[in-house]
C-alpha positions as CSV (number, residue, x, y, z in Angstrom):
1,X,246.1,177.3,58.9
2,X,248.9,175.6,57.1
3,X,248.0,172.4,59.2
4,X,244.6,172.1,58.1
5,X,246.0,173.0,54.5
6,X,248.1,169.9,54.6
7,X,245.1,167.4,55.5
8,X,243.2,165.8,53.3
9,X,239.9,167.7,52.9
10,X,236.5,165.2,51.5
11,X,233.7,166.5,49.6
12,X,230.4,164.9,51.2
13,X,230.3,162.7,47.8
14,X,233.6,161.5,48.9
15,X,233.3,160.7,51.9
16,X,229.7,159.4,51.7
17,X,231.1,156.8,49.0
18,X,234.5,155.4,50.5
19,X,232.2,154.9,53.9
20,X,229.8,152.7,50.9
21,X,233.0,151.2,50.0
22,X,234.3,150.0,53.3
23,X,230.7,148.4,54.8
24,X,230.0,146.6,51.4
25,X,234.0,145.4,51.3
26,X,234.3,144.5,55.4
27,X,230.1,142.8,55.0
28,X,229.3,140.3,52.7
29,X,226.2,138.4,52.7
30,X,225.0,138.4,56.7
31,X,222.0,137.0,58.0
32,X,219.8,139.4,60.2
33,X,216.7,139.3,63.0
34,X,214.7,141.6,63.9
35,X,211.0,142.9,63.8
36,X,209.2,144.1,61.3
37,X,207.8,148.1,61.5
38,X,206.5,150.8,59.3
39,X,206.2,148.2,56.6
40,X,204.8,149.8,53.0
41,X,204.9,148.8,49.2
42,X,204.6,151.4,47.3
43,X,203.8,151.2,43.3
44,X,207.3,150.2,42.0
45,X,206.4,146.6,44.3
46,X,209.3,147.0,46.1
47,X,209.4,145.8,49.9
48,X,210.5,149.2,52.2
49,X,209.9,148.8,56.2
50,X,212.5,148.9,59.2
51,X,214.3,146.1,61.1
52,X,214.6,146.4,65.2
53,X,215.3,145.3,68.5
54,X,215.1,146.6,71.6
55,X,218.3,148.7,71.0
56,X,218.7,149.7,67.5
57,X,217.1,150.1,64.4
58,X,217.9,149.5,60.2
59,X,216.3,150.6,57.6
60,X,215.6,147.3,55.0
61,X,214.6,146.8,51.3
62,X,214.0,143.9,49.5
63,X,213.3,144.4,45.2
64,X,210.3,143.4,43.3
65,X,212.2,140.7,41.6
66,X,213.1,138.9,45.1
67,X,209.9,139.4,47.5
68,X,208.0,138.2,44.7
69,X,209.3,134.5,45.7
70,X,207.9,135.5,49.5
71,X,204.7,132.9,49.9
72,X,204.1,134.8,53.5
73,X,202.7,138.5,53.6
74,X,205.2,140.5,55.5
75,X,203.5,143.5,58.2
76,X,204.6,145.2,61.4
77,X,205.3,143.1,64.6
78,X,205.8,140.0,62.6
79,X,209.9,138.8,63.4
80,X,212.0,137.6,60.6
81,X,214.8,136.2,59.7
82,X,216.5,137.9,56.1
83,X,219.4,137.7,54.9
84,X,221.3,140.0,52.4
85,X,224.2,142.5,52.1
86,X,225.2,146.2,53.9
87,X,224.4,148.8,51.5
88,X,224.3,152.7,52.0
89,X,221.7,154.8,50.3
90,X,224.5,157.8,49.0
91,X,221.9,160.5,48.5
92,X,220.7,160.4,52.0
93,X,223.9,159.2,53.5
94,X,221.9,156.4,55.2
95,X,222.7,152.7,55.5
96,X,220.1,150.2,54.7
97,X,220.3,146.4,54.2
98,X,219.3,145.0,50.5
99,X,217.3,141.7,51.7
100,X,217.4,138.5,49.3
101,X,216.1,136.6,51.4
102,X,213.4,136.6,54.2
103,X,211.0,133.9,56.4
104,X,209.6,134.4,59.8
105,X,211.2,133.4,63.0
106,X,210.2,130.4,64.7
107,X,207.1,129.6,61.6
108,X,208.5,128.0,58.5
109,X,207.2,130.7,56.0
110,X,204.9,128.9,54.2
111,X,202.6,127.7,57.2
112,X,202.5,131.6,58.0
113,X,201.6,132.3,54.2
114,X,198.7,129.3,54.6
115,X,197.5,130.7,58.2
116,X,197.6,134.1,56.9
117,X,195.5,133.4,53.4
118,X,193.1,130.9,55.6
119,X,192.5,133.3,58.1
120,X,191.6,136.2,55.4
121,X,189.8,133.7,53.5
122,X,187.6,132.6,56.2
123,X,186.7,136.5,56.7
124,X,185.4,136.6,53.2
125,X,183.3,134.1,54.0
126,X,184.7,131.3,51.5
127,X,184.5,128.1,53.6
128,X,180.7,128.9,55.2
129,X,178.5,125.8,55.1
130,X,175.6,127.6,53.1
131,X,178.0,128.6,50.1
132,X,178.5,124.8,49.7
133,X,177.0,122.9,47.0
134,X,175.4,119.3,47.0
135,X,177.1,116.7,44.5
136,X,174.4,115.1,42.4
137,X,173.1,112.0,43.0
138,X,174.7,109.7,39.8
139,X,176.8,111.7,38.0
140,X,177.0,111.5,34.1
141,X,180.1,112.6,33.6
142,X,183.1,113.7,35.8
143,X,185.7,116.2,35.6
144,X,189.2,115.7,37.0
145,X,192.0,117.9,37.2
146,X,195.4,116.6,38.2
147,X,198.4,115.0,36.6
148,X,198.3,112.6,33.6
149,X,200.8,111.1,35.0
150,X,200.5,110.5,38.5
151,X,199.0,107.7,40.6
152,X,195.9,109.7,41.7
153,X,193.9,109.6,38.2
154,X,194.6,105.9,38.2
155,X,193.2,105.5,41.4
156,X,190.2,107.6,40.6
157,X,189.5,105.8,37.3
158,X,190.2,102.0,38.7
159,X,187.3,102.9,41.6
160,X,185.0,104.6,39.5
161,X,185.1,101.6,37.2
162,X,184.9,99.2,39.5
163,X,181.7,100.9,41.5
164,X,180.0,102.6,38.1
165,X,181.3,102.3,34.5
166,X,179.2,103.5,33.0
167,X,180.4,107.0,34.5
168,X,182.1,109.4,31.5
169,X,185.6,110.7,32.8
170,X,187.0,114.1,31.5
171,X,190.4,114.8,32.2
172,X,192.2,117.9,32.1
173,X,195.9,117.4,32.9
174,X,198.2,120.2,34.8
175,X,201.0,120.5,36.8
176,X,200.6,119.5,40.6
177,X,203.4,121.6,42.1
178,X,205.8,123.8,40.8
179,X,205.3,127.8,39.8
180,X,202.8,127.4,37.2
181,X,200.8,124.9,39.0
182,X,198.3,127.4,40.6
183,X,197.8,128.9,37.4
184,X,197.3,126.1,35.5
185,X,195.1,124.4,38.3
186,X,192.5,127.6,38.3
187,X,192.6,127.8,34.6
188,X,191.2,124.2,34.4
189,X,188.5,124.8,37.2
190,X,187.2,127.2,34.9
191,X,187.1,125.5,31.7
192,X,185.7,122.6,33.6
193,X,183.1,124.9,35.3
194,X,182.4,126.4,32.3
195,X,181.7,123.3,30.1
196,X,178.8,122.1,29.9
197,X,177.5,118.2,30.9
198,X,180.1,118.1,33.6
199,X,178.1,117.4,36.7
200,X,181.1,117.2,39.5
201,X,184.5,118.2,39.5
202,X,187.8,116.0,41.5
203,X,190.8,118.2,42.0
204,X,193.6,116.8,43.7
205,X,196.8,115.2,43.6
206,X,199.0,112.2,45.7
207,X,200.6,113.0,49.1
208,X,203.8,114.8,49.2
209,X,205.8,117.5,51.4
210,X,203.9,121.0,52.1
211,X,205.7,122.2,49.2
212,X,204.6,120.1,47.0
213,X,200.9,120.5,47.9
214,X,201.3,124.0,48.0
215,X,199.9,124.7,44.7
216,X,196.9,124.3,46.7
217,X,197.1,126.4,49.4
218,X,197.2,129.4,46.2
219,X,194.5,132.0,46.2
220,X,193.9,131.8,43.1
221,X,193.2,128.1,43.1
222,X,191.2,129.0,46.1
223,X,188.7,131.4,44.4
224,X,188.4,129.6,41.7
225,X,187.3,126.5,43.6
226,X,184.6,128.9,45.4
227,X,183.7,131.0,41.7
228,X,182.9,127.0,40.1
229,X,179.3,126.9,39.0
230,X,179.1,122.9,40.2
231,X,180.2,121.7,42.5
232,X,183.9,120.0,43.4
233,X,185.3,117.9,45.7
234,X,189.3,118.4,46.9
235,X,190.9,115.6,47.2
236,X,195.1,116.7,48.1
237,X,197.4,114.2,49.2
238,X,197.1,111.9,52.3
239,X,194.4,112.1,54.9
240,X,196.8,114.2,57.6
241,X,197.0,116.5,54.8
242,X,195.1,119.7,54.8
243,X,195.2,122.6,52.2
244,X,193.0,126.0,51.4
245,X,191.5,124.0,48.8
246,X,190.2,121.6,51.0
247,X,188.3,124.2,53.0
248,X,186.5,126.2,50.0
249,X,185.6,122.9,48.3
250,X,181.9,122.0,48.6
251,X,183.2,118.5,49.7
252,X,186.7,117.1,51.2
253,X,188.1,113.5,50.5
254,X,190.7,112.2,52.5
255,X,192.7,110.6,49.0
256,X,191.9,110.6,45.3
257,X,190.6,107.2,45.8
258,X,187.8,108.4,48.9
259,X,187.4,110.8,46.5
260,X,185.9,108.4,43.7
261,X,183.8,106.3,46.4
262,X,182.1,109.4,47.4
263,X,181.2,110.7,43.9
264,X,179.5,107.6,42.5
265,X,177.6,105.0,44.0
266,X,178.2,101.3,43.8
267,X,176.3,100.1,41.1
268,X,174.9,96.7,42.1
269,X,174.3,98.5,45.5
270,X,172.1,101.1,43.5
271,X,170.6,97.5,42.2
272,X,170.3,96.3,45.2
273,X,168.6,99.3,46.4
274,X,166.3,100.0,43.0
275,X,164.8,96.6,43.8
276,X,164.3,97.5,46.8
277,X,162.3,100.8,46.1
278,X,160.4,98.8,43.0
279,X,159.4,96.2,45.2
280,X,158.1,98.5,48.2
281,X,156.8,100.6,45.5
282,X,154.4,97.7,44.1
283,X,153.8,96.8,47.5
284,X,152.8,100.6,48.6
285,X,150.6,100.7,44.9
286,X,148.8,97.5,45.6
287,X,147.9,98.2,49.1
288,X,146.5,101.7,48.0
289,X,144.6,100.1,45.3
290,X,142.8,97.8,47.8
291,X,142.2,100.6,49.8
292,X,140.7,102.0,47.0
293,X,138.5,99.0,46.2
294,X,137.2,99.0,49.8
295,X,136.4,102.9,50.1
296,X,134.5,102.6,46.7
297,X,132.3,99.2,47.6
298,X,131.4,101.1,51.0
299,X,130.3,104.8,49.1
300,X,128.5,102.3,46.9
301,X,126.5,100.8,49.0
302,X,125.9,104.4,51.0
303,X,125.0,105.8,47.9
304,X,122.2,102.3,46.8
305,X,119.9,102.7,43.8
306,X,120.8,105.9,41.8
307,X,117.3,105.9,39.8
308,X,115.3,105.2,42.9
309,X,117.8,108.3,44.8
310,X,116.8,110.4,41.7
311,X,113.2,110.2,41.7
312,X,112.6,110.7,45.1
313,X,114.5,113.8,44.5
314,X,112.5,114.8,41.6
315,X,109.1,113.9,43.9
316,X,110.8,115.8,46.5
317,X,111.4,119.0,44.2
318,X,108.0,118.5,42.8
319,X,106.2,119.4,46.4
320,X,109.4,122.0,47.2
321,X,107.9,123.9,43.7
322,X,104.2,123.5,45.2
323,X,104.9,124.8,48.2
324,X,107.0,128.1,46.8
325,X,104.0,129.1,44.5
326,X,101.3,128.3,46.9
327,X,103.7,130.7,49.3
328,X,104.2,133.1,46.4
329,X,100.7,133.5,45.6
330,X,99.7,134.1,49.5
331,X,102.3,136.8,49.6
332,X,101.1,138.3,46.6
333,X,97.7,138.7,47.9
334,X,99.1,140.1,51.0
335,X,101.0,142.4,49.7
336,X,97.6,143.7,47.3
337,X,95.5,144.2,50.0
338,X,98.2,146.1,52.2
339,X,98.9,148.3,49.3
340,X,94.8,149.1,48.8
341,X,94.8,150.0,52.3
342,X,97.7,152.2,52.2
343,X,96.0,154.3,49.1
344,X,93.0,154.7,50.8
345,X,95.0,156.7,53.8
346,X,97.2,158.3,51.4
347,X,94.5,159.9,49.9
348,X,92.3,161.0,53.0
349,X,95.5,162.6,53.8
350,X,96.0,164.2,50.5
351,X,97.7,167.8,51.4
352,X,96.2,168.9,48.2
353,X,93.1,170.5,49.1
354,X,94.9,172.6,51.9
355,X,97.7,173.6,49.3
356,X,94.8,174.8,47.5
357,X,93.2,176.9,50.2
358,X,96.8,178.3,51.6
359,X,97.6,179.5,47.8
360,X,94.5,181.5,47.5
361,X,95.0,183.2,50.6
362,X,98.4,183.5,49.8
363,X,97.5,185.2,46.5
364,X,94.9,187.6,48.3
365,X,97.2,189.0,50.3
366,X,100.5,189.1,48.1
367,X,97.5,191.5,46.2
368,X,96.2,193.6,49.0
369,X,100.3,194.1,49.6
370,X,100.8,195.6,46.4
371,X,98.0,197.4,46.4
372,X,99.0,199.2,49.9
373,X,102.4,199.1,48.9
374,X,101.4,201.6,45.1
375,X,99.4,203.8,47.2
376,X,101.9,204.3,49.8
377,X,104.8,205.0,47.0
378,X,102.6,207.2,45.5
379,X,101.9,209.6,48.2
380,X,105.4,209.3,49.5
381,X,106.5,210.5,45.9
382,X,104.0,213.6,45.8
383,X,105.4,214.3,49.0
384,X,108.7,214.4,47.7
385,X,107.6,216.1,44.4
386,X,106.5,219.4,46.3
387,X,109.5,219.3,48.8
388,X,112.1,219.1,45.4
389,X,110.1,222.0,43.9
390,X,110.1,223.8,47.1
391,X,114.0,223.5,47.5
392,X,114.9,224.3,43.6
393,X,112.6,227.6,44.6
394,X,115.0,228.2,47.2
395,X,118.1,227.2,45.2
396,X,120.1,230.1,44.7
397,X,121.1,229.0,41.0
398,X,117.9,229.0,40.4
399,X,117.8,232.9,41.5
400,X,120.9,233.4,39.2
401,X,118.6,232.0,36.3
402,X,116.5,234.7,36.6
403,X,119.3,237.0,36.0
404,X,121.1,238.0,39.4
405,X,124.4,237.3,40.2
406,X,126.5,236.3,43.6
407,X,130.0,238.5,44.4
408,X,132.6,237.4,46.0
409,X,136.3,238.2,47.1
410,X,138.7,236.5,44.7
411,X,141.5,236.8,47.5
412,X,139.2,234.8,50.4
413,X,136.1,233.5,48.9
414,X,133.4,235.8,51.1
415,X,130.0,236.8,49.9
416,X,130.0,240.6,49.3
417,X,126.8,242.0,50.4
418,X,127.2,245.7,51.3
419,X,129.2,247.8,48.6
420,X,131.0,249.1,51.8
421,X,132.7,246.0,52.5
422,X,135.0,246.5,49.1
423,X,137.8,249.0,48.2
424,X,138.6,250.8,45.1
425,X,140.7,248.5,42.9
426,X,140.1,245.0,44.8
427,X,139.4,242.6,42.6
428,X,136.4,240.5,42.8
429,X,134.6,237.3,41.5
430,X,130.9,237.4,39.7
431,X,129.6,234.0,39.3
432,X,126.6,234.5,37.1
433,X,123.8,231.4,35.9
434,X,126.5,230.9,32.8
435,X,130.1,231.5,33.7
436,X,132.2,233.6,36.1
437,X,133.3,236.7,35.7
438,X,136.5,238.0,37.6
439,X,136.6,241.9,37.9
440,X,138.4,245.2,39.7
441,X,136.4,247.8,41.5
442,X,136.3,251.1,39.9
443,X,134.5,252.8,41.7
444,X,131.7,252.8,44.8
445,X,128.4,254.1,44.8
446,X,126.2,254.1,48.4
447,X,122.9,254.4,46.7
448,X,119.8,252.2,48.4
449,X,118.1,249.7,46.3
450,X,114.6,249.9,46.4
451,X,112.7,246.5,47.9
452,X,111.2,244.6,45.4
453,X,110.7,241.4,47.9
454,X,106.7,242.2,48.2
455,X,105.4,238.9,48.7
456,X,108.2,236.6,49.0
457,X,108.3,234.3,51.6
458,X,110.7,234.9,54.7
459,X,113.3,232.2,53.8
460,X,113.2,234.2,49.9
461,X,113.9,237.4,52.5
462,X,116.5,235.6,54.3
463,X,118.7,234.7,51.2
């Protein structure tokens, strides 16, 4: 214990921060390869991905304010060369290297920044043939957008003076290279675009290094080229020279000057050539005339005398007119005589008379059937007369109107016939013509009725 008492003891803090201290003191600014992986920009902009080889691995960041000088688009797999200084990240106790600098290995950055934005370009479909636009025929006025300055408008103005003067030029000056060049550039392809009696657009610029025609290998320069309403020819630096610009453009010139040649015309070629049309143009109007002339004698003399044409047509209508009536008139007659005919059988077949006949003997028997049918009801409702007097004889309400009356048990219903089928104190039911009356026995007497049935028929007997 008192050893460990006498060493020096760290706090993680500590330590974490002297080991900061002795990799930024012992590496300065380093250069470092290595390949790109796990490669992300989150919202701050800042650059965070890893460095490796085969062995080992770094972790790398590069700031907003430096990776926004990058013209190349940094991913995984891509090998780079960056250079920068040994930092460690204290509240993860991890190293990490703080890149200013960075271009690929092998590819000068900005021909991997112009393969990289031509490639993704070309999958938006910004240099197809069918997007491009034609360039009119003569031109009224021009729109160029370059330097002021440089030796490119001269060109363009001594060769469109020389082949058509009469041609209006509108300049709009900007910066060919430099940082604000691509915005400038696109801001004058709109106004241009956007104005109105400018019929073709130049944009362009001498020759010079790729960085100083890289203004023109911007996207923004590039969709504004593709967004322009007319249409514009690139014309950027020499003729080994190609940039974005050139491949969105609805037409390429080699030089500012090809440039001029190919939006205007020579004038005393368009002369040359107007003459030309005029005078095959007489020639093709004259021989159409005589043409004409000849088809017009030769329907004349088809057609001959119109007043001797016109009344033999009127002779010929005349007998046409004859003929119809005369035709008319037959058919009429026809059609008279057919219809007499038909009449006459018409009425020899008259169904009248028999509809007359069948409805009289119709009417004889409907009355012969009524007849038979009045006497039959009537005897069958005699018939029933004496059979509903006969059965309300037998009814035995009817009996109880004459002032008997019908016993019964109350406890099971059954007819009481005999005054030996009942018990002192059992009570009883006597349904009368009006009314019931419910009763106890009191008392039984066995005493024989005398037979007062003289005379009444055996079903009277039987109830």
């Amino acid at each position: 214990m008192p050893e460990i008492a006498e060493k020096k003891i760290y706090s993680i803090s500590q330590l974490t921060r002297d080991i900061k201290l002795i990799l930024e003191n012992n590496f300065g600014q380093i250069l470092i390869k290595g390949e790109i992986s796990n490669f992300r920009i989150p919202s701050s902009g800042h650059f965070y991905f890893t460095l490796k080889d085969e062995m080992s691995q770094i972790r790398a960041v590069m700031f907003r304010f430096q990776n926004k000088y990058i013209k190349f688009q940094p991913a995984d797999g891509l090998l780079v060369i960056g250079g920068g200084r040994i930092s460690l990240y204290e509240k993860r106790g991890e190293y990490q290297i703080i890149l200013d600098y960075m271009e690929p290995q092998g590819k000068g950055a900005l021909q991997l920044a112009f393969e990289q934005l031509k490639e993704k370009l070309k999958k938006e479909g910004l240099f197809d043939d069918f997007q491009k636009k034609p360039l009119p025929l003569l031109p009224r006025r021009i729109g160029v957008v370059t330097s002021h300055s440089g030796a490119a408008f001269r060109d363009i103005l001594r060769v469109i003076h020389r082949r058509y003067a009469n041609v209006e030029i509108l300049l709009y000056p900007v910066s060919v290279q430099g940082e604000e060049a691509p915005r400038q550039i696109s801001r004058a392809i709109r106004y241009l675009s956007r104005s109105s009696g400018v019929d073709v657009i130049i944009v362009g610029r001498g020759g010079g290094s790729i960085e100083d025609l890289w203004a023109f290998n911007e996207e923004v320069v590039a969709r504004a080229i593709f967004a322009s309403r007319i249409p514009i020819i690139s014309a950027v630096g020499h003729e080994i020279d190609h940039t974005i610009a050139d491949f969105v453009a609805d037409l390429r010139a080699p030089t500012p000057s090809a440039a001029a040649e190919l939006v205007v015309q020579n004038k005393k070629d368009l002369k040359i050539r107007s003459k030309d049309y005029s005078f095959r143009l007489v020639n093709a109007l004259r021989q159409k005339m005589e043409l004409l002339e000849e088809r017009f004698k030769g329907t004349k003399n088809r057609l001959g005398n119109p007043e001797k044409k016109v009344a033999d047509l009127r002779l010929w209508s005349d007998d046409l007119s004859t003929h119809l009536l005369d035709g008319t008139r037959r058919l009429i007659t026809q059609k008279r005589e057919k219809f007499h005919i038909e009449k006459g059988n018409l009425l020899f077949r008259n169904p009248e008379g028999r509809i007359n006949v069948s409805s009289t003997y119709y009417h004889n028997i409907k009355k012969g059937l009524n007849k038979n049918i009045s006497q039959v009801l009537s005897g069958k409702l005699l018939a029933l007369e004496k059979r509903m007097d006969r059965l309300n004889s037998l009814n035995p309400l009817s009996v109880l109107r004459r002032g008997y009356s019908i016993t019964s048990r109350v406890s099971t219903g059954e007819i009481i016939k005999d005054a030996d089928g009942v018990r002192v104190g059992e009570e009883i039911s006597v349904k009368l013509h009006r009314g019931k009356l419910f009763c106890r026995v009191g008392e039984i007497i066995n005493q024989p009725m005398f037979n007062v049935g003289v005379g009444i028929n055996n079903e009277e007997k039987n109830f």
